[in-house]
SEVEX-855214 format. One record per residue (C-alpha): residue number from 1; x, y, z negated; residue in three letters. Coordinates in steps of 0.1 Angstrom, whole numbers. Example, Ala and Ser with C-alpha at 12.3 -4.5 7.8 and 13.67 -1.06 7.14 Angstrom:
2
<r><n>1</n><xx>123</xx><yy>-45</yy><zz>-78</zz><res>ALA</res></r>
<r><n>2</n><xx>137</xx><yy>-11</yy><zz>-71</zz><res>SER</res></r>
! end
This chain:
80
<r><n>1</n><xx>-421</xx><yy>43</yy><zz>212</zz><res>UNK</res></r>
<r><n>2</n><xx>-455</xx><yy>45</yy><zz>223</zz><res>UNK</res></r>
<r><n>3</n><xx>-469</xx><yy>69</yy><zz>248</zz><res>UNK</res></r>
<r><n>4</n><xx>-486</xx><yy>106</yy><zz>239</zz><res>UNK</res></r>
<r><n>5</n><xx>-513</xx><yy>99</yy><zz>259</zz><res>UNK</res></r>
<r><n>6</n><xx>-522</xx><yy>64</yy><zz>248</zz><res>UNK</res></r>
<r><n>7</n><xx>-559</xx><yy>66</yy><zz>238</zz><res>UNK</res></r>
<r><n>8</n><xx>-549</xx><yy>36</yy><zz>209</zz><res>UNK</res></r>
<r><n>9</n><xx>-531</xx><yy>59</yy><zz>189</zz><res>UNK</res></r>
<r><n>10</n><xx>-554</xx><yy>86</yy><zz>173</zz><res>UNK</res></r>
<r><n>11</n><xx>-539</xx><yy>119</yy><zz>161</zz><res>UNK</res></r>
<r><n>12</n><xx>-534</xx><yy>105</yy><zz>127</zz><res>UNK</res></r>
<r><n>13</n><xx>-511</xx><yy>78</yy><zz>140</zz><res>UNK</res></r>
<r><n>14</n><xx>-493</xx><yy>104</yy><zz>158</zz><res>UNK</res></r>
<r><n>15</n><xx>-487</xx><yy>125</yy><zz>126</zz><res>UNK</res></r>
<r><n>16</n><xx>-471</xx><yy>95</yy><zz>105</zz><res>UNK</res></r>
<r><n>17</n><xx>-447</xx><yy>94</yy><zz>136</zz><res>UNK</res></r>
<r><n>18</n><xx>-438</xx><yy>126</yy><zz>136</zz><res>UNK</res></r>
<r><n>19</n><xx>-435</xx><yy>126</yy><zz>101</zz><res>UNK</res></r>
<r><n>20</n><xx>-415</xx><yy>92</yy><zz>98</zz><res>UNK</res></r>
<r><n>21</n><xx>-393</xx><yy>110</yy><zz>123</zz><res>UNK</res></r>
<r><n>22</n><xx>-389</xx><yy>145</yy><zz>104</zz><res>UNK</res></r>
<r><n>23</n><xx>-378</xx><yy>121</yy><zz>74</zz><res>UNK</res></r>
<r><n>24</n><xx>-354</xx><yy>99</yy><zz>92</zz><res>UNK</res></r>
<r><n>25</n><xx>-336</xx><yy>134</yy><zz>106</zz><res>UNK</res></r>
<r><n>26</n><xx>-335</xx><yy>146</yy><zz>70</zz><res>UNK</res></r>
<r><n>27</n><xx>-319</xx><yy>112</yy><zz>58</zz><res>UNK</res></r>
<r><n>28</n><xx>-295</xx><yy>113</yy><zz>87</zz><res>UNK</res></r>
<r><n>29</n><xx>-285</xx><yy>146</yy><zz>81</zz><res>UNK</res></r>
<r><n>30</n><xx>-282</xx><yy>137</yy><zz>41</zz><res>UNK</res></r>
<r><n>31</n><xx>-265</xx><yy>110</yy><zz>52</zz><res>UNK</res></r>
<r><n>32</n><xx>-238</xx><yy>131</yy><zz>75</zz><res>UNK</res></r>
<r><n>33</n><xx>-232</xx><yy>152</yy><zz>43</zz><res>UNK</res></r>
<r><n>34</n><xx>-226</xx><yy>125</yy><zz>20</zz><res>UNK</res></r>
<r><n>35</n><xx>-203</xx><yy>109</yy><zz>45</zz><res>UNK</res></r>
<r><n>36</n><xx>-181</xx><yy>139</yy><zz>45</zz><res>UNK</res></r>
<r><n>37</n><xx>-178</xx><yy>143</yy><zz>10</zz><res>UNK</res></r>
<r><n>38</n><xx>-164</xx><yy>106</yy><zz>7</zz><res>UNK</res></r>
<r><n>39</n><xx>-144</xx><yy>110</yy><zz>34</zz><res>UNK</res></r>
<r><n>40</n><xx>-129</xx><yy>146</yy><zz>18</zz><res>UNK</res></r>
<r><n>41</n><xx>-126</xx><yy>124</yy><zz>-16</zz><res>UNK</res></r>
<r><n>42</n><xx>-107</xx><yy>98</yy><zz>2</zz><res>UNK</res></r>
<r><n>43</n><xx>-84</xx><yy>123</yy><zz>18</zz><res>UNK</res></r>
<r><n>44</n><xx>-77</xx><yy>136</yy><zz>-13</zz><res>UNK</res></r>
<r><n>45</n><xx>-70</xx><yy>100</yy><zz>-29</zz><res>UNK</res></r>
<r><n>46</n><xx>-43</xx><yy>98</yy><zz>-3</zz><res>UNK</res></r>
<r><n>47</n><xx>-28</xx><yy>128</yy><zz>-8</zz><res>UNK</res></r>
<r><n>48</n><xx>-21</xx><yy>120</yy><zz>-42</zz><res>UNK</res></r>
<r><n>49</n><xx>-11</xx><yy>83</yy><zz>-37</zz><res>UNK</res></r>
<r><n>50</n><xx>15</xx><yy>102</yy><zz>-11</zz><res>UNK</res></r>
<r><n>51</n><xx>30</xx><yy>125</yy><zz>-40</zz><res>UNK</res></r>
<r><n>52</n><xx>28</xx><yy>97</yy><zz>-64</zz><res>UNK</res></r>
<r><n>53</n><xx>54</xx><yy>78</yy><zz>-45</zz><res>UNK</res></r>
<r><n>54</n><xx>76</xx><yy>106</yy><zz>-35</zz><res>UNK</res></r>
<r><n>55</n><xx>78</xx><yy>109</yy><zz>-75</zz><res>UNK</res></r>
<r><n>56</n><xx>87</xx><yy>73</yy><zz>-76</zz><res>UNK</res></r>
<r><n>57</n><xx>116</xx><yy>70</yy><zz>-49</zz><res>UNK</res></r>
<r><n>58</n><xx>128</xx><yy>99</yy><zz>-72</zz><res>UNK</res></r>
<r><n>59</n><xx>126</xx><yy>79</yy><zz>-102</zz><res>UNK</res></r>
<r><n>60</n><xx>137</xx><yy>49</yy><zz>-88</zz><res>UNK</res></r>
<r><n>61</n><xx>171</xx><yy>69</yy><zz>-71</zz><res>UNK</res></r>
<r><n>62</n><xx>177</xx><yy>82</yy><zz>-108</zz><res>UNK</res></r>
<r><n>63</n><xx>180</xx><yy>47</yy><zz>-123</zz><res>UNK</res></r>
<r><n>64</n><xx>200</xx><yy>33</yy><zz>-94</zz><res>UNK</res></r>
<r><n>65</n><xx>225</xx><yy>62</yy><zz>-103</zz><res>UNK</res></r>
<r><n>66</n><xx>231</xx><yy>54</yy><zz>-134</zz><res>UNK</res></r>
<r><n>67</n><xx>243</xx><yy>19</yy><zz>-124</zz><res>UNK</res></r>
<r><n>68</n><xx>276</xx><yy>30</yy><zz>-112</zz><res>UNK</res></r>
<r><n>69</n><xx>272</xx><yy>51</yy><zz>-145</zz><res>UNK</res></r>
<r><n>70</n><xx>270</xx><yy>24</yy><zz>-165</zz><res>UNK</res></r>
<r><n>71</n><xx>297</xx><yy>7</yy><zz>-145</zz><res>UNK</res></r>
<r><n>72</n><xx>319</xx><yy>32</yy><zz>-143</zz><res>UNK</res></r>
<r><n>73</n><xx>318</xx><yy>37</yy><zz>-186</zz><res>UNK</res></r>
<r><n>74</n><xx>320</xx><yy>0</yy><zz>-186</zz><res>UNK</res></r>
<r><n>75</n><xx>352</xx><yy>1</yy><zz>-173</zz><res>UNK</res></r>
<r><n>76</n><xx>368</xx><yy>32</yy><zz>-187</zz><res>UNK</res></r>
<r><n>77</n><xx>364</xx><yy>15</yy><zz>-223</zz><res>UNK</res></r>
<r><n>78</n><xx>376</xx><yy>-18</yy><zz>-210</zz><res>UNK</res></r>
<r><n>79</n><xx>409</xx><yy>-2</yy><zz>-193</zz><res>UNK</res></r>
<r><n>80</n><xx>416</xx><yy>26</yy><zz>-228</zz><res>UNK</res></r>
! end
């Protein structure tokens, strides 16, 4: 960055800067916002991918109990 007290830059120069700068500190800030709401949107994607599969392994428990079900019926009629 160039010097204050550099006779080259005149005071207009010097406001552009300083109003290039106020802009870039908006945009980071905008920017720091935005970033948090993504990463609260991801958090929440997770938390439902998380209680999606604890649904499934209770799905998938059911229909591996009914196997021996199954089975178990299977071989009743066989041996009446």
């Amino acid at each position: 960055m160039a010097k204050l007290n550099n006779p080259t830059i005149g005071k207009a120069d010097m406001a552009t800067v300083k109003e290039a700068l106020l802009m870039l500190d908006a945009h980071e800030r905008e920017c720091a916002v935005r970033m948090e709401s993504i990463d609260d949107k991801f958090k929440h994607i997770e938390k439902r991918l998380d209680e999606g599969s604890i649904r499934f392994k209770k799905a998938e428990m059911m229909v591996w109990g009914m196997y021996p079900l199954i089975i178990g019926l299977f071989l009743i009629e066989r041996l009446a």
